[in-house]
C-alpha positions in Angstrom: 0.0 0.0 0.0 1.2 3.4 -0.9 0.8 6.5 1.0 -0.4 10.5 -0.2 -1.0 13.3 1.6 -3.9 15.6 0.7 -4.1 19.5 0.9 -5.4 22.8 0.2 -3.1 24.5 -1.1 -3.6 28.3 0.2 -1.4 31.4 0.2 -0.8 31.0 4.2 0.0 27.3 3.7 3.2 25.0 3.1 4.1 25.8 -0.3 3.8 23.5 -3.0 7.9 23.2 -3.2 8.1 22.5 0.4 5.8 19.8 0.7 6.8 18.5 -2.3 9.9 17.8 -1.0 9.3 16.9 2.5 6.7 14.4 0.8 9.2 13.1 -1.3 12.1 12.7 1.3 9.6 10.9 3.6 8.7 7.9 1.5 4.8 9.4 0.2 4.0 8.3 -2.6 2.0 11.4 -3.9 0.6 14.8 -3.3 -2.8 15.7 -3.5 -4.6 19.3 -4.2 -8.0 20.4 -3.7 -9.8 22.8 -5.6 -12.9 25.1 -5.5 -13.2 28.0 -7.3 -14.7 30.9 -5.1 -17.4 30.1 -2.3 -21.1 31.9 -2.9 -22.4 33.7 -0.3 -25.0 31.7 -0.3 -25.8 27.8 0.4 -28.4 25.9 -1.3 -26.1 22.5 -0.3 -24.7 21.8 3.5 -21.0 21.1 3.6 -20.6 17.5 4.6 -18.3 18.0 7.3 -20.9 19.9 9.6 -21.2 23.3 10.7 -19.3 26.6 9.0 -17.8 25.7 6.0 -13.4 26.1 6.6 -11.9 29.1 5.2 -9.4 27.2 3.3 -11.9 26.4 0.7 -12.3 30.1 -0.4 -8.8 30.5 -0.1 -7.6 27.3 -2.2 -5.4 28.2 -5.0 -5.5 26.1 -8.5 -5.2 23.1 -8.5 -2.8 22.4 -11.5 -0.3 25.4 -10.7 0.0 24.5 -7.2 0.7 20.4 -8.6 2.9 21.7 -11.6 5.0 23.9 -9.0 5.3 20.3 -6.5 6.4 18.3 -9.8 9.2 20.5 -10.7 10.5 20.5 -7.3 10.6 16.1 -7.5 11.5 13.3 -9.2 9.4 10.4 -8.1 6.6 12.0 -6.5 3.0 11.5 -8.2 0.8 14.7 -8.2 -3.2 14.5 -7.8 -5.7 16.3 -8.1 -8.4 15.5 -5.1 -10.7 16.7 -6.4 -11.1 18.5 -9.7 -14.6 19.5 -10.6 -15.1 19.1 -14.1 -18.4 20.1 -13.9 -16.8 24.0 -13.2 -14.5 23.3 -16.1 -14.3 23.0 -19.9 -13.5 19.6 -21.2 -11.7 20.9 -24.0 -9.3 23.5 -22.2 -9.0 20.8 -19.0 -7.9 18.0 -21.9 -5.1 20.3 -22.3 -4.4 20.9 -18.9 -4.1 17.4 -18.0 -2.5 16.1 -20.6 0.5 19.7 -20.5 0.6 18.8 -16.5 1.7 15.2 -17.6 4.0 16.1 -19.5 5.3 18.9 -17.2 5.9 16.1 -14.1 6.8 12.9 -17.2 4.1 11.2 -16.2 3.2 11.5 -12.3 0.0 13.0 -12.9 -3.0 11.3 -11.3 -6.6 12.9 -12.5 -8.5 12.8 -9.4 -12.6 14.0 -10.2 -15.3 14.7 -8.7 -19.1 16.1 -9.3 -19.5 18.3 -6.8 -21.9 19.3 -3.8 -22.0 23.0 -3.8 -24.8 23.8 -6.4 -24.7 27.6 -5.7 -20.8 27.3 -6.8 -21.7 25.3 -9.7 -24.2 27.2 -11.0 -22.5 30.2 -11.1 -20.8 28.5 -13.5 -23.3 28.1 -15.6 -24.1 24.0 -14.5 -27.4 22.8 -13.8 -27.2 20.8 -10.0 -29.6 18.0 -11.0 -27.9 17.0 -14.3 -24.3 17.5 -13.3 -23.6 13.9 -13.2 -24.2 12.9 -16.7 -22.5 16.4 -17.7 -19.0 15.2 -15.7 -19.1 11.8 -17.5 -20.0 13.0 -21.1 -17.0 15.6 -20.3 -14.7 12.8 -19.4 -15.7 10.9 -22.3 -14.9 13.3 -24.4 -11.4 14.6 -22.7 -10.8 10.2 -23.8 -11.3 11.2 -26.5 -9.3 14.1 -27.5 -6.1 12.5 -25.3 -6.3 9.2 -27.7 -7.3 10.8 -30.7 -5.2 12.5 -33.2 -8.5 13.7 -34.8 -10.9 13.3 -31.7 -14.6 14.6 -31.9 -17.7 13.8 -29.5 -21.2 14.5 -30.1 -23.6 14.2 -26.4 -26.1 16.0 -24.9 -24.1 18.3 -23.2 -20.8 18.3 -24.9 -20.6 18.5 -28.9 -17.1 18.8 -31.1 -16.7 17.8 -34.7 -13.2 16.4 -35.4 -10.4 18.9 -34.1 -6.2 18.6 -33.7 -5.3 19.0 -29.7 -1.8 18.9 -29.1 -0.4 17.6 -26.8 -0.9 14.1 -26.0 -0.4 12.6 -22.1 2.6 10.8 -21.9 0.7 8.0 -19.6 -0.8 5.0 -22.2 -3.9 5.8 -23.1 -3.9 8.7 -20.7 -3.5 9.6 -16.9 -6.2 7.6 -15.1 -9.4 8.7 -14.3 -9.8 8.7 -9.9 -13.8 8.9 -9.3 -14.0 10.4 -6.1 -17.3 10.2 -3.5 -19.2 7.7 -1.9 -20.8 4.2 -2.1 -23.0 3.1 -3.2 -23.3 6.9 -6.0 -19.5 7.6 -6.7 -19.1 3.6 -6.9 -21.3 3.2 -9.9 -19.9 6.2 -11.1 -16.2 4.7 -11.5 -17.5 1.3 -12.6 -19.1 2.6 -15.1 -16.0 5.2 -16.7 -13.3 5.5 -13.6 -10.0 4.0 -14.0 -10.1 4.0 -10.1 -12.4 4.4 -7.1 -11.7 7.1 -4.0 -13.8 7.2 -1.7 -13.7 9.1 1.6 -13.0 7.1 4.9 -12.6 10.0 7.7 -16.6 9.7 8.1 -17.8 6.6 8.8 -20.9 8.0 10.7 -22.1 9.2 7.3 -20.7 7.4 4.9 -20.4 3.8 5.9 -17.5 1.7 6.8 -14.3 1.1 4.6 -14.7 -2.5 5.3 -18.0 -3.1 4.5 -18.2 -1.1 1.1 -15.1 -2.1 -0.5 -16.3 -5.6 -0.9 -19.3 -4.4 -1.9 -17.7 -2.5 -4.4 -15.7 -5.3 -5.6 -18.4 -7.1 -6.7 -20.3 -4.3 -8.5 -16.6 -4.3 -10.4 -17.8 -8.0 -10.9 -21.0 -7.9 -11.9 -20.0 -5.1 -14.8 -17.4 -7.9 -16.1 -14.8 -5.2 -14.3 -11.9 -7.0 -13.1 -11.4 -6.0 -8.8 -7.3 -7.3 -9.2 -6.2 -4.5 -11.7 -8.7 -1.7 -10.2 -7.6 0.8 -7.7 -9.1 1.4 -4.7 -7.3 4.7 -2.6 -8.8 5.7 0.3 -8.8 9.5 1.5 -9.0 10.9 5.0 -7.4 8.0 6.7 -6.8 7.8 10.4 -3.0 8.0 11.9 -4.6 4.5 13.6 -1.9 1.8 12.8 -4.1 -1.4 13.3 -6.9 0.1 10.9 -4.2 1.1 8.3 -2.8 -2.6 8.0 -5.8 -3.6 7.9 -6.5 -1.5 4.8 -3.2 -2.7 3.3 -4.5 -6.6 3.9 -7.6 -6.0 1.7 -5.7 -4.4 -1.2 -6.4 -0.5 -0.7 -3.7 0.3 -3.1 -3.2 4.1 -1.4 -3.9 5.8 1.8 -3.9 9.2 1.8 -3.7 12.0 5.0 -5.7 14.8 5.1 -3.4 17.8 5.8 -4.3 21.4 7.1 -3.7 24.3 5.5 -1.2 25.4 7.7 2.7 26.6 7.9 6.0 24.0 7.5 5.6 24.2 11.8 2.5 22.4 11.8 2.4 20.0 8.7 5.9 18.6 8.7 5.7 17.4 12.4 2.7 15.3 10.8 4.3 14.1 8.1 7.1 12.3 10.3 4.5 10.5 12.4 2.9 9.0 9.1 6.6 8.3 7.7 6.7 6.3 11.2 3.8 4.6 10.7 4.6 4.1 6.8 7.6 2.5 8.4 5.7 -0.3 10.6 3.0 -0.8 8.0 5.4 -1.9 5.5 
């Protein structure tokens, strides 16, 4: 089992160089960067964590500069994003982005997506809340496309091309793979059905179910769909600094765990990161 570290990247937090770095030098396998936007005043949607939403998530800084800054800074490191929400973005311009960014860090990029749950953010870019799921997967259809493609063109409901030329081309065969973020049983169906990996969230188990009792599940969904479980990724993010539980994880094939960092100073985050490189150390 691997290990990442997760982060929103902010203007008063580690910098991307440092933890780059200080990732790199501890054993991680990858870094991870959040991304929102802007924050409306407004809240059609509750945050999932409860109560007043953290400030770091107006403060977040793009995902794909902050990553591009940590890849030039490595060698080995893999950069993430966890999440990007292709529903805020073009799939034409973030085909481009993804596929420069892996080219940029010679093929460490992960691509790391999610659908969202704040419908006042969405919709301020111009995405309707109740049909943002099939939007997000006609998108990455048609990103598939264009990265495999010399003269790719997609015709959906939501996303229409005729042929084009998009240069360049991902260096990872057939292209970076495709992390569906979220929860089971929703997300799940979700990366079954067009994910090149599944990521769900394991730091609430009150609200989301246990990580042991919807990975199987999840492994025969991957089953039932003629999806082989062996050669498809299950990472899990928010894990616990709780040593039993994370050998555990590693004993049912969880191929990453990943630590949910704050967005705070060197002082406070690289303390953290040599207790996980500890408990790296004894999971083995």
């Amino acid at each position: 089992m691997q290990f990442g570290a997760s982060i929103f990247f902010t203007d008063s937090s580690i910098a991307p160089v440092a933890l780059g770095r200080a990732l790199e030098e501890r054993g991680f396998e990858s870094v991870w960067a959040a991304e929102h936007s802007h924050i409306p005043l407004s809240r059609k949607s509750p945050w999932g964590g409860g109560g007043d939403l953290p400030k770091q998530y107006y403060d977040v800084m793009d995902p794909f500069v902050t990553l591009t800054a940590a890849a030039c800074a490595t060698t080995t490191l893999k950069i993430g994003t966890g999440v990007c929400l292709v529903n805020q973005r073009d799939p034409i311009q973030l085909a481009k982005l993804v596929a420069s960014i892996d080219q940029v860090s010679a093929g460490r990029f992960l691509f790391g997506v999610g659908n969202g749950w704040n419908q006042d953010e969405m919709e301020n870019h111009g995405t309707v809340f109740a049909t943002r799921h099939k939007l997000v997967r006609e998108r990455i259809e048609a990103m598939r496309e264009i990265w495999t493609k010399s003269k790719p063109e997609y015709h959906g409901e939501f996303v229409n091309f005729d042929p084009m030329m998009t240069w360049p081309k991902p260096v990872q065969k057939p292209h970076p793979p495709v992390i569906i973020g979220g929860v089971y049983p929703y997300a799940a169906r979700r990366a079954v059905r067009y994910g090149d990996g599944w990521m769900p969230l394991a730091g609430r188990p009150a609200q989301y179910g246990d990580v042991f009792d919807y990975v199987p599940k999840f492994r025969e969904m991957l089953k039932e769909a003629g999806r082989d479980p062996e050669t498809f990724p299950v990472s899990l993010f928010s894990s616990a600094d709780d040593l039993e539980r994370l050998k555990r994880y590693r004993d049912m094939g969880i191929v990453r765990s990943v630590v949910s960092l704050p967005a705070a100073g060197e002082d406070v985050v690289l303390p953290i990161l040599d207790r996980w490189a500890e408990l790296m150390r004894q999971v083995g």
